[in-house]
C-alpha positions in Angstrom: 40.4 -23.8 -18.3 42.8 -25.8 -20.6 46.0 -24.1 -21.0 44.8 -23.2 -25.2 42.2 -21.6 -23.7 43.8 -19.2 -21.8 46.0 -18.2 -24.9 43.0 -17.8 -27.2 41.6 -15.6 -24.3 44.1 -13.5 -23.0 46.0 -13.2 -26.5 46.5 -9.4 -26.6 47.8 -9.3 -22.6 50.3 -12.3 -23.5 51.5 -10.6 -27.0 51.7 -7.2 -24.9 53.4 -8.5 -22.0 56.1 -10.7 -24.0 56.7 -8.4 -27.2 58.8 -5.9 -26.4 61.8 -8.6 -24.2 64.8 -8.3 -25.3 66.1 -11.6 -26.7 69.1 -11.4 -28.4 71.3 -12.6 -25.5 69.4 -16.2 -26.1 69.4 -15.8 -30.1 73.2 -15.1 -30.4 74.3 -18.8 -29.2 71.3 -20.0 -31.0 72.3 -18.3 -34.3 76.2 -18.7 -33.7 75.7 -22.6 -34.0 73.4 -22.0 -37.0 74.8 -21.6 -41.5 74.0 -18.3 -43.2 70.4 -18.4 -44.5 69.3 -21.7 -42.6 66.0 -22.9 -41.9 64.7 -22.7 -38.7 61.3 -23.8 -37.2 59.9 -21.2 -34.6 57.9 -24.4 -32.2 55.2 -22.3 -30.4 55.7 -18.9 -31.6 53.1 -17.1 -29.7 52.4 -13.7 -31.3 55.6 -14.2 -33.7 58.3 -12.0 -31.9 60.9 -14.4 -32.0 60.0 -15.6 -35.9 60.1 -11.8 -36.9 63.3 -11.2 -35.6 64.9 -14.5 -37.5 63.4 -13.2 -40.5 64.7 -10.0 -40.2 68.0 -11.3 -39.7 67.9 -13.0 -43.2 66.8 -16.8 -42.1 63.9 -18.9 -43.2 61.7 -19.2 -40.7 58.2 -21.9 -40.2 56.8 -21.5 -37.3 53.8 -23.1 -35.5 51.5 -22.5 -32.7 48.4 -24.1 -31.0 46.2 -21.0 -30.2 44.0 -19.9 -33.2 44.3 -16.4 -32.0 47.8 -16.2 -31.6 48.5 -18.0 -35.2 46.7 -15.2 -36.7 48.3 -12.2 -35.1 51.7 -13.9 -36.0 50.8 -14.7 -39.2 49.8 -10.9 -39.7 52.9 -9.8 -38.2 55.5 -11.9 -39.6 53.7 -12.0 -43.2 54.5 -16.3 -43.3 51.6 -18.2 -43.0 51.7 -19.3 -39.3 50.7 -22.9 -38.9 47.9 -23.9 -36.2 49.8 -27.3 -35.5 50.5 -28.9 -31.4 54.1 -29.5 -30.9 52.5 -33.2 -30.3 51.9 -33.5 -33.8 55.8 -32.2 -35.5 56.4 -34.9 -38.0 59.4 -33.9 -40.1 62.5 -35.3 -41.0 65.5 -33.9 -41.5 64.2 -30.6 -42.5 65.8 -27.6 -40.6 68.9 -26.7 -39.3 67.6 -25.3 -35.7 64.7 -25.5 -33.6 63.4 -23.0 -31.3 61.1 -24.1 -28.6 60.9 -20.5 -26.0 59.1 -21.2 -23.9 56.6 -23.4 -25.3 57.6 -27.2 -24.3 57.0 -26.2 -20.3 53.4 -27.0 -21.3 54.3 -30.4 -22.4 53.0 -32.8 -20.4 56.0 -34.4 -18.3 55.5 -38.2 -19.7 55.0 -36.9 -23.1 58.3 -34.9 -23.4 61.1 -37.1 -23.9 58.8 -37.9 -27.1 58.0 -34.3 -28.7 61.7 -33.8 -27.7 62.6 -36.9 -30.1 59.9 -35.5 -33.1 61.9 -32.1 -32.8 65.2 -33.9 -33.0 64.1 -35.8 -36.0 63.1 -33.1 -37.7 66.3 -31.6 -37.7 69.0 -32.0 -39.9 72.1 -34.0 -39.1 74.1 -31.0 -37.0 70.9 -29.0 -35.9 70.4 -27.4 -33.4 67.6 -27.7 -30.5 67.1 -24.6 -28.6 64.4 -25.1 -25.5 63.4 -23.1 -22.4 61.7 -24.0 -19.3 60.8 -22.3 -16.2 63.5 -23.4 -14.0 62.3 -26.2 -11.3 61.5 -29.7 -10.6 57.7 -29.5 -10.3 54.6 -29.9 -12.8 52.3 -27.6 -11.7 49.4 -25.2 -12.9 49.1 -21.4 -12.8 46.3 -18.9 -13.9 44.9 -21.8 -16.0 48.2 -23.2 -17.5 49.6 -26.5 -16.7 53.7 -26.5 -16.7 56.2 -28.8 -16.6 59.6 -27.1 -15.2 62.7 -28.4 -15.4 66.2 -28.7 -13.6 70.0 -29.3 -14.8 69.3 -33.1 -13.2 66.0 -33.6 -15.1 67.4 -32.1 -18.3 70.5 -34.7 -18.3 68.0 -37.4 -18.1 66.1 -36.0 -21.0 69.5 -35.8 -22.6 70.6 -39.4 -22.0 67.2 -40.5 -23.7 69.3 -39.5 -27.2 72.7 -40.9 -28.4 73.3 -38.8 -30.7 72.6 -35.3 -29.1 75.0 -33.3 -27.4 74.4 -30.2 -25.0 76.2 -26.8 -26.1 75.2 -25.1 -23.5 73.2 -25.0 -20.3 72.4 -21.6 -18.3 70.1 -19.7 -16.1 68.5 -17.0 -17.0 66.3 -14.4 -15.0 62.7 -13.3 -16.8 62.8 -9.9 -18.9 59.7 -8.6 -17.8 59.2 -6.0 -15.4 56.7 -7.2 -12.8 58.8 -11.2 -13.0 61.4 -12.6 -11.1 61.4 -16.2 -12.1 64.2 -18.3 -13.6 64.6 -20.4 -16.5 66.4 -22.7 -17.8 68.0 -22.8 -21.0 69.4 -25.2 -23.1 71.3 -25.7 -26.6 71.2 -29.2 -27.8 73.2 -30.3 -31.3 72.3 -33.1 -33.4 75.4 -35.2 -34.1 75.4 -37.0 -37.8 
């Protein structure tokens, strides 16, 4: 099973066991590096929790997602047309003023990250901001049906050092909201220098 299809499939078990986390401990740094009322691209938005919660907090949100079913229950819950779009294909430039990848770019295929990482970058503006979290490890492996690529503070300063012109804000570890997890991840708050 290709990691789409689980999404398609298990759609209403993913949006009920990821809807109700709290997130606002990873949007505030987000949001405090962000202008009033900017544009922000929600990169693999699942069920639309996180593209809701922008939009409720005043900024313009696009957001994108691979699985058919999950692009239509965010587009019914946010009321923005969702866009069924890979992270593979982003080609913007210079568009928003953050980008949030949650959980999304751990099923990036290793070799192909250091380039979805650059289309993100590129479609921000000059001082945007890249917000990305990975399941915290050094190993690409696969789990019910899903391929992942975690990552480590070593791995993500090589990524880093792919870009001149991107500094980290911030770097932390965070454990998994849900109930029934105990897994880490690993977060990270990239800026876009001019």
């Amino acid at each position: 099973m290709k990691t789409i299809d689980y999404y398609n499939k298990y759609a209403e078990e993913f949006t009920a066991s990821t809807f109700e986390v709290d997130m606002e401990s990873l949007y505030q740094p987000f949001l405090a590096e962000l202008p009033e009322r900017a544009y922000i691209l929600d990169v693999g938005c699942g069920a639309g929790r996180d593209t809701l919660a922008f939009e409720n907090k005043g900024y313009k949100v696009d957001a994108i997602d691979y699985s058919e079913e999950l692009v239509e229950r965010a587009t019914l819950l946010t009321g923005i047309q969702v866009k069924l779009q890979s992270f593979y294909e982003i080609d913007e430039h210079e568009v928003y003023d953050g980008v949030w990848a949650c959980a999304s770019l751990l099923h990036c295929e290793r070799d192909r990250l250091a380039k979805v990482i650059g289309l993100l970058i590129t479609a921000l503006k000059p001082n945007g901001v890249l917000y990305m979290s990975f399941k915290y490890g050094d190993s690409d492996r696969e789990k019910d049906g899903r391929a992942f690529t975690d990552l480590n503070e070593e791995q993500a300063g090589a990524l880093r050092g792919q870009f001149d012109h991107v500094q980290q804000i911030k770097q932390w570890i965070t454990v998994d909201q849900r109930p029934d997890r105990q897994e880490k991840w690993l977060n990270l708050l990239w800026k876009k220098y001019a």
